[in-house]
C-alpha positions, 0 to 999 in steps of 0.5 A: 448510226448518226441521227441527221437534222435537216435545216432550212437553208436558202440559196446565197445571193447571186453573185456576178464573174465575168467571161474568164468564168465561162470554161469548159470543165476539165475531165476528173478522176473515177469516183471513189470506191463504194464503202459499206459504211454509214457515212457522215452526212451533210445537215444542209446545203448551200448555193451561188450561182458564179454566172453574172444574170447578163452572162446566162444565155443559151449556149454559155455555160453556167457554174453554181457553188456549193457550200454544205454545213455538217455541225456534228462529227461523223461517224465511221460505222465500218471498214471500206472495201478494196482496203485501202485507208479511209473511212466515210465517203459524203456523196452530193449529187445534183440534176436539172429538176426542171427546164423549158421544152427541149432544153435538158442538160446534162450537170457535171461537178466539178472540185473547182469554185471559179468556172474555170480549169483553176480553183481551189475548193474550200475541203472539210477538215480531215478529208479529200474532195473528187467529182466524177459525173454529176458527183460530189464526194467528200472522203474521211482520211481518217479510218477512227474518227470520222468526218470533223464538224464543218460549215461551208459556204459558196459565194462567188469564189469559194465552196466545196466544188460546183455543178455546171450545165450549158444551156440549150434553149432559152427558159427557166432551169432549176437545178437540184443539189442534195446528199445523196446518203445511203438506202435503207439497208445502210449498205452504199454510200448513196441510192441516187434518190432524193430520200426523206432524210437528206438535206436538199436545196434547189435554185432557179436560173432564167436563162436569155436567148443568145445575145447579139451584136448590138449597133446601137449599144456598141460603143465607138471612140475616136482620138483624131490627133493620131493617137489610140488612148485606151480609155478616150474622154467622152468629147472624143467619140465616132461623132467628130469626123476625123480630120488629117492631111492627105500626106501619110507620114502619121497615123490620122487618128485611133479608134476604139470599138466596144462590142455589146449586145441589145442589154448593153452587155459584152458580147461573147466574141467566140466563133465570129469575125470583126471587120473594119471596112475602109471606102472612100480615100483611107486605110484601116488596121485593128488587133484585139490588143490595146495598145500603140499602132505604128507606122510599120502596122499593115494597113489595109481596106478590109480589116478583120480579126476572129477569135478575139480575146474580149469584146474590146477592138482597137483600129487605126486609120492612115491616109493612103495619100489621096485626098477625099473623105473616107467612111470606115464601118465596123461589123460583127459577122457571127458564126452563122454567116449573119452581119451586124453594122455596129456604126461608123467613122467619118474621115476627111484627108486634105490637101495644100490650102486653096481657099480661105472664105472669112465671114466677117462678124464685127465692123467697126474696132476701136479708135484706141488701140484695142482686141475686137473679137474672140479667137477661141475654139469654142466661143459662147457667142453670148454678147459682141466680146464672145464673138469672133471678129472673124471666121475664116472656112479654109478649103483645098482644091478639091473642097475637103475642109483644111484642119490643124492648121498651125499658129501663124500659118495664117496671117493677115495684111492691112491695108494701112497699119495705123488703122488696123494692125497686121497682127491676130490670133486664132483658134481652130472651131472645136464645134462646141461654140454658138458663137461661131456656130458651132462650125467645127473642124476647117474654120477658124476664129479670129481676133483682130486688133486696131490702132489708135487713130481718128474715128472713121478712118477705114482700112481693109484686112485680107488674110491669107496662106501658103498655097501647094507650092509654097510660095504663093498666097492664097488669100481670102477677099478683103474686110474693110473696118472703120474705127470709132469711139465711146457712147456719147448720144443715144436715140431709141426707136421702134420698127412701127408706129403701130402694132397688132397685141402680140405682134413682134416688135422690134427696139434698136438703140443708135449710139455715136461717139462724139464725132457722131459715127458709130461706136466701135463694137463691143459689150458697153459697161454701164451704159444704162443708169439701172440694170433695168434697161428699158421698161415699158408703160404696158407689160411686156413678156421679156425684159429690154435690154436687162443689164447695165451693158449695152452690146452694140454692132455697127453702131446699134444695138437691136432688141425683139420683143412681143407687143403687149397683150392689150391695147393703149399705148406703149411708151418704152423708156430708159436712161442712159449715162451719155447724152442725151440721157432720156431715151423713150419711144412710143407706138399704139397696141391695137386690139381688133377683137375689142373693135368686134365685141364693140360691133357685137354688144351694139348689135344685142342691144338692137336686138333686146330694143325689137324684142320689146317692141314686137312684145308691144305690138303683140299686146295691143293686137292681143295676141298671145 
């Protein structure tokens, strides 16, 4: 008989499979018949959980590897009964050793690695592998020789066959695994006892409740330019409303659901429904395959799809020719009848132009011909030139914001074309710009130009659209500029003549062209002598005017700042390259605490002074 050494073999690393792992075990064949043989046994025993840790949860099955090791050949101590051809038969068996209260289950094995129906194992040299019940069994075709040394090991996809339990409650579970050999007599293949002599391994599996939909970890995209995109860019999530014409004639936007759970996990979809409900103006309809919607797609105000083949779901919304918002919301219904709201999506579906309202930033433009403004979609707003000249709020007649508006729909009208040009240019808020404050969807930023004339001249500019008829205008109320030239005299102020330590303040800086109005707005390269600005005799918390620039609006250029933290006086100063180029104000920083302490150490001298004279008084009375 073959002597058996035992090895010391820990488990192999827990490897992740996804959901495609998570099957039923098929059905095997009848174990072998039983041989009166000492039969080649295995020295050690190896184990992969398949199973990734977020997909062990009640009612999901789990699948463990099994690789084994036989570093001697076997021997074929006897002839087999029923007579067919063979000889040594390893049988490896497995339970659950332990498991929480109420949570025993039954283990199967199974020949394949891969938790599914398909898996090719890993067979030893010279035999066959079969599994029946909660049996592993490794046949020696050949009747001389015996089973050939071997070392097999599990990792996520490979081993001579696996185990599988599905888990009721939640806890820990550890499951057994060990080569069952013969009994003392030496007369069966395996007693279905954990002897002495046999190679045994063991690992522990923590098992979560059941997971759940999750509203604040399922994911929401949304493409509103009428298109579904599989993988959609971070900018384009469930938090930008959709905006569409109220016209159904395109598809207004995709979406892109991505079902998780409380772990951020995938949630495994099976026994539930997915509902995408439309209120408000609006239709929806969804499949689990991604993919292209088209117009011929039946749309709907309740969507739902059950048996979904992943976690994923793509819907698409259509208007259904009213216009109004809309609010699509997406639930999870899970096989108890239990709803989970994973979010929503905003829409808004417009009609024809009604309103134009503009909101003008920038007055005066230059008296050369020149741009005024910006008219990008996200302006930064960081100085006059990253502004927008204007922005313009469009509306329909029932108040809905009017977005993607083409290039030259909106035009403007001057009022004299020698002062302001007709033409601009615009772009649609994206509500990522400080400079329009982040307006967003329905409002435009505006460029507008100036033509070379007289500083001072005045014109107006009206913008406007085609109306629902398509003949008439709507118009906003009209924008009057004046022009004006470059710096030419400067003059410094401050708000007060007098400030309180730490009171807020306030610096402005009137510039004129040469014809004393105002200069026309925009940042003013080298204005000041030093990138200093100003500088002030007492400290100041922040800088004035910290550039060379000089960023004026009407004229002026305005700075707030905290008084100084004592008391004296403020002269502010600075030098400019107009004339006149000396620029300096003054204001006094008083310190009211000081006045007190004054009144305080005046009243402890007083004090000390009686002191001593009732000190003295008490002397001459002799009273101690």
């Amino acid at each position: 008989m073959k002597t058996i050494s035992l090895k010391k073999v820990s488990a192999v690393a827990v490897a992740s499979l996804g959901f495609g792992l998570l099957s039923v075990v098929p059905a095997q064949a009848a174990n072998w018949t039983v041989w009166k043989t000492y039969q080649g046994d295995v020295d050690s025993i190896n184990l992969t959980v398949q199973t990734s840790s977020s997909s062990r949860v009640v009612g999901t099955a789990i699948y463990v590897n099994v690789g084994a090791v036989e570093a001697t050949t076997g021997t074929d101590g006897g002839t087999e009964d029923g007579g067919t051809a063979g000889g040594a038969v390893t049988q490896i068996r497995a339970f659950l050793d332990s498991y929480p209260a109420g949570g025993f289950a039954a283990v199967s094995a199974s020949t394949n690695v891969t938790g599914a129906s398909a898996g090719t194992p890993t067979i030893p040299t010279g035999s066959t592998m079969n599994a029946s019940s909660n049996i592993l069994s490794i046949r020696d075709t050949d009747d001389a020789a015996g089973l050939a040394a071997y070392s097999v090991t599990s990792s996520s996809t490979t081993g001579i066959g696996s185990f599988t339990f599905t888990p009721s409650v939640a806890g820990t579970y550890v499951l057994k695994v060990w080569n069952d050999g013969p009994g003392a007599t030496a007369t069966t293949v395996g007693n279905n006892a954990v002897d002495s002599n046999e190679a045994v391994q063991t690992v522990s599996i923590t098992v979560a409740a059941t997971p759940v939909a999750s509203a604040g970890a399922t994911l929401i995209y949304t493409d509103s330019d009428g298109t579904y995109d599989a993988a959609p860019d971070a900018a384009s999530t469930a938090a930008n409303k959709i905006f569409h014409t109220k016209t159904p004639t395109s598809q207004a936007a995709g979406m892109r659901i991505e079902i998780k759970n409380t772990s951020g996990g995938a949630v495994f979809l099976t026994g539930g429904t997915f509902v995408a409900e439309q209120s408000g103006t609006g239709l929806v309809a969804c499949t689990d395959t991604e993919g292209t919607f088209t117009e011929g797609t039946t749309k709907t105000r309740y969507a739902s799809l059950t048996s979904l083949a992943n976690n994923i779901v793509a819907c698409a919304l259509w208007s259904d020719g009213t216009a109004g918002k809309g609010t699509t919301t997406y639930k999870w219904i899970d096989a108890a009848g239990v709803t989970t709201t994973l979010g929503t999506t905003s829409s808004v579906f417009y009609g024809a132009i009604a309103k134009i309202v503009a909101k003008q930033n920038h007055t005066i433009a230059k008296s050369t011909s020149a741009t005024l403004g910006i008219g990008t979609a996200a302006p930064s707003g960081a100085d006059v030139e990253n502004t927008p000249a204007v922005t313009l709020t469009i509306t329909d007649a029932d108040g809905n914001l009017v977005s993607d508006i083409a290039a030259g729909t909106i035009t403007a009208v001057s009022s004299n074309t020698s002062v302001m040009s007709s033409t601009i240019s615009y772009a649609e808020s994206s509500g990522a710009g400080a400079g329009d404050g982040f307006a967003g969807n329905g409002n435009y930023n505006v460029r507008v130009n100036s033509s070379t004339n007289t500083s001072g001249s005045t014109a107006t500019l009206t913008f406007r659209a085609l109306g629902a008829d398509g003949v008439t205008f709507v118009t906003s109320p009209a924008l009057t500029y004046t022009l004006g030239g470059t710096p030419a005299s400067s003059a410094l102020t401050l708000d007060k003549t007098t400030y309180a330590v730490g009171q807020e303040a306030v610096a402005t800086i009137t510039v004129k062209d040469s014809a004393g109005n105002a200069v026309y707005d925009t940042d003013h390269a080298g204005y000041f002598a030093a990138a200093t600005g100003l500088t002030s005799s007492l400290a100041l918390v922040k800088t004035l005017y910290g550039a060379t620039a000089l960023s004026t609006l009407g004229g002026k250029a305005v700075s707030k700042f905290n008084a100084p933290s004592v008391s004296g006086t403020m002269t502010i100063t600075g030098t400019a390259l107009d004339k006149p180029s000396a620029l300096s104000a003054s204001a006094t920083i008083t310190d009211g605490n000081a006045a007190l302490l004054t009144q305080i150490d005046a009243l402890n001298a007083k004090i000390v002074a009686l002191n001593a004279l009732i000190a003295k008084i008490m002397k001459k009375l002799g009273v101690k």
